[in-house]
N, C-alpha and C positions, 0 to 999 in steps of 0.2 A: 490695483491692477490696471489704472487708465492707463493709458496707451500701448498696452502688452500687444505684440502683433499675434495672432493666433489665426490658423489656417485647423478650417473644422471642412475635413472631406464628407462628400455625401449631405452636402446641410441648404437643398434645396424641397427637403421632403421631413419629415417624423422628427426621429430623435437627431438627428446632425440639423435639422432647421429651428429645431425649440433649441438645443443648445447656443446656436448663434446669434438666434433672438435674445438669450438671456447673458450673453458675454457683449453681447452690442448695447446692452442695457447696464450693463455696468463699465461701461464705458471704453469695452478695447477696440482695439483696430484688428476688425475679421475680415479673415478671406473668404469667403464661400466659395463652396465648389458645386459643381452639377455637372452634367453631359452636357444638358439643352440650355444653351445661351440664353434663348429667350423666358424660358422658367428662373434660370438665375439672376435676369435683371429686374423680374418682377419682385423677386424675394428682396433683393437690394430695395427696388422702391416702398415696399413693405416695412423693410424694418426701419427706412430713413423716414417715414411718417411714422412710425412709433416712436422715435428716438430721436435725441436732441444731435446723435454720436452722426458723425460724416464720415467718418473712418472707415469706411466701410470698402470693398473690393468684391471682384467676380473672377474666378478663373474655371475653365471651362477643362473637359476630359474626359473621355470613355476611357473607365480603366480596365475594360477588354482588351485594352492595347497598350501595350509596356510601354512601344513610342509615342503616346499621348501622356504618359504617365512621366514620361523623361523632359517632355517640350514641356510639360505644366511645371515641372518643378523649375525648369531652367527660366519660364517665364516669371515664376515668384521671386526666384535669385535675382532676373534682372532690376526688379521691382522696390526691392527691400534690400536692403543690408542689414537685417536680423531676424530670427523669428522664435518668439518666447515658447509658443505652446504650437505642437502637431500632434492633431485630433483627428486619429484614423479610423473615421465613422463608416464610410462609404462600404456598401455589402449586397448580397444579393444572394437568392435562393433562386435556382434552377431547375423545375419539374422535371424535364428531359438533359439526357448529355449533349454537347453542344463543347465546340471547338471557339478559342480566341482566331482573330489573323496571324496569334503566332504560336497556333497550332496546343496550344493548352488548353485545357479543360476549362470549361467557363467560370463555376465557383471556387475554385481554387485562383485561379489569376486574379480575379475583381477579389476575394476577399483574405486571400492572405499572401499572394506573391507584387499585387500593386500598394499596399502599404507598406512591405517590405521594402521595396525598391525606394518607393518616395521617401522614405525617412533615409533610406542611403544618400539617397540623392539632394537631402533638403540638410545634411548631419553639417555641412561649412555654415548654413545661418545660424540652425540652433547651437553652434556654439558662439557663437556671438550674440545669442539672446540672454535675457535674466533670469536666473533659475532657471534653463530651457528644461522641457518635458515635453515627452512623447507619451500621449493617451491612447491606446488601442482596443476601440470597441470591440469586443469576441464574445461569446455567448457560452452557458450552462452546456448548451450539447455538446461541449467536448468532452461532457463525463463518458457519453456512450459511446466513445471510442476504447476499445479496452486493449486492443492492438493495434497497431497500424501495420495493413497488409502494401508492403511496399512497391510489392508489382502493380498493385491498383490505386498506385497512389491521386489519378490521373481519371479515375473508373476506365481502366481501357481493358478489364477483362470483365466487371461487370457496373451498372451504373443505379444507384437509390439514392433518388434527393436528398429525402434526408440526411442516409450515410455520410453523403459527400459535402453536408452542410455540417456536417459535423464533425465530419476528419478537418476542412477550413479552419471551424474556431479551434481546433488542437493545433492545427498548424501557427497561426495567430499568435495563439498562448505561446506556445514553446519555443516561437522567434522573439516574442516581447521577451524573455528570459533571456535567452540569448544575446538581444541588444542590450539589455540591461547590463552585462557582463562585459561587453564589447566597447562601451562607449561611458562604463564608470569613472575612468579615468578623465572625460572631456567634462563632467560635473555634469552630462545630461542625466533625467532619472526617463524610466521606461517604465509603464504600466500596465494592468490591463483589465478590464470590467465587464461582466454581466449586468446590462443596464434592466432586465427583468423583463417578464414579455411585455410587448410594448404594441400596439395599433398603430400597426403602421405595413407601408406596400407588403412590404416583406413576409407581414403575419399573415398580411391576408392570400400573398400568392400561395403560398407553404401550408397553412391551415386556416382555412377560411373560416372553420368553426369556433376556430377559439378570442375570446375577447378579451385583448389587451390592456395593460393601464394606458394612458394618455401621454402622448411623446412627450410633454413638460416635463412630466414625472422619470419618465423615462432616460429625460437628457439630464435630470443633476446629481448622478453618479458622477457623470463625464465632465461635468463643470466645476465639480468640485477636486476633482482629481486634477485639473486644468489650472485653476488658481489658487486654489484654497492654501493657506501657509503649513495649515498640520500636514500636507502630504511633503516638504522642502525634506529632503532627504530620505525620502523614501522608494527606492528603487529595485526593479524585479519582483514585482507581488500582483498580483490575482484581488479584485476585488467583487463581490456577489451581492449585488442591492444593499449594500454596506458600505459604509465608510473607511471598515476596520476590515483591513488584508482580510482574505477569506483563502483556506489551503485549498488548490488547484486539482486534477484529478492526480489521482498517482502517477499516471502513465507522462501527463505534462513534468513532473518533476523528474522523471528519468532524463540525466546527462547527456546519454546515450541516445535516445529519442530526441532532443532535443539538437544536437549536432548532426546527425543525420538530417534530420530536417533543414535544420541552417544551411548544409550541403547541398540540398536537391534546390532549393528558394534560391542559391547564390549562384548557381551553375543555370537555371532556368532564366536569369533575372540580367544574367552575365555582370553583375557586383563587380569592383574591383574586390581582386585577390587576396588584400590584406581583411578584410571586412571578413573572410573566413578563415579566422586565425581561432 
C-alpha cells in the first residue's frame, strides 16, 4: 500500500487520528483533515516524528458548511491527481438543535450530508486512484431507527440528540448503499462500519458515563477496510467490529428508504442531477 494517497476526514482527534497514525506507518500518503489549522499542523509534526513517511498533508474545513466542504475538496483536486482511499470519519453529536450557515440541522450536515457531498465532489480522483474505496464511518445506532419520520427529518417539529444521532448514521448507511450502486460501474467499492464504542470527544459529549475501547482499536475496522486486499471487490456491505459484512438494520436495506434519502442528501447538497439517477 506505500504510496496509496488516502484522505481520512476528521483524523485530527480519536478514531480518524489513530487511523492515520497507522496508515502513515505503513507508509501511505495521508491527508488529514480537522477544522483548526493549527491542531492539524501539530498532528502532522506528530506523526513525522513518529515516522520515517513525509508524505504526509493538512487540509483544513468546518463541515457545518457545505462551501468549506466544496473549497476542501477542490483544494485536494488541485493538489493530487488521484486518490486511493476516502475515509469519511469526520462526525459529531449535538445535545441541543442548532442550525448550519446553510440553514440545516447541525448533525445531519457534519455527519451525513458533508460526506456525502465530498465523495461527490472528490468521485473524478478516485477514479483515477488504485482500487479506489470509499470508507464511511456510521454507527450501531442506526438500528433504533425503526422509521424515518420524514417531516422531521431536520428535528424541525421536535429535537432528541440521540434520535438525531441516529437517524445520521441511517442516513450514512443507506447513502454508502446507494453509492455503492451508483458508482459500481467506475470499479469504486463503498462501504461502511461500526467501528464499536470508542473514547473519544464524541463519547464523552453524548454519554459521558460510558467508557469506551481505545481509538487504536477503534480505528482498524476503518484501516482495514481502507487497505487490506480481502475487501478488493467488495462493495455495498455494512460491517460491525468485524471484518466479515455484518447484515444492516432492516429499515437500511429498504430501497425505498434508501432513495428517498439519496433524494433529500442530493437536493440539500445541490449534487449534480445525474448522481440521482
Amino acid at each position: 500500500m506505500a504510496g496509496q494517497v488516502i484522505l481520512v476526514t476528521g483524523s485530527t482527534d480519536g478514531i480518524g487520528k489513530a487511523a492515520a497514525r497507522e496508515l502513515a506507518a505503513r507508509d501511505a500518503e495521508v491527508i488529514v483533515h480537522g477544522r483548526d489549522p493549527g491542531k492539524g499542523r501539530q498532528v502532522i509534526r506528530e506523526l513525522k516524528s513518529q515516522f520515517w513517511n513525509r508524505n504526509l498533508d493538512l487540509v483544513t474545513a468546518d463541515f457545518t458548511s457545505l462551501e468549506q466542504v466544496r473549497r476542501m475538496a477542490a483544494e485536494v483536486s488541485s493538489r493530487y491527481t488521484c486518490l486511493d482511499v476516502l475515509v469519511n470519519n469526520a462526525g459529531t453529536y449535538e445535545k441541543q438543535r442548532s442550525l448550519t450557515p446553510d440553514g440545516i440541522e447541525t448533525t445531519f450536515a457534519v455527519n451525513s450530508l458533508a460526506p456525502f457531498l465530498l465523495t461527490h465532489e472528490l468521485l473524478p480522483l478516485l477514479r483515477k486512484g488504485h482500487l479506489p474505496r470509499v470508507v464511511n464511518v456510521a454507527s450501531i445506532a442506526h438500528r433504533e431507527i425503526r422509521q424515518v419520520d420524514w417531516e422531521n427529518l431536520q428535528g424541525e417539529k421536535r429535537y432528541d440528540a440521540f434520535e438525531a444521532y441516529a437517524l445520521s448514521a441511517l442516513a450514512h448507511v443507506t447513502l454508502t448503499f446507494g453509492m455503492a450502486r451508483r458508482i459500481a460501474s467506475s470499479g469504486i467499492s463503498a462501504n461502511c462500519l461500526h467501528p464499536g464504542v470508542v473514547a473519544t470527544k464524541m463519547l464523552r459529549a453524548g454519554f459521558p458515563g460510558i467508557r469506551g475501547k481505545a481509538p487504536t482499536e477503534g480505528a482498524r475496522l476503518a484501516v482495514y477496510l481502507a487497505i487490506s486486499p480481502d475487501v478488493k471487490g467488495i462493495t455495498g456491505e455494512y460491517f460491525e467490529e468485524s471484518v466479515q459484512p455484518t447484515p444492516p438494520s432492516d429499515l437500511s436495506r429498504s430501497r425505498s428508504v434508501q432513495e428517498r434519502m439519496w433524494d433529500a442528501a442530493a437536493k440539500l447538497t445541490a449534487c449534480d442531477a445525474w448522481l440521482r439517477k
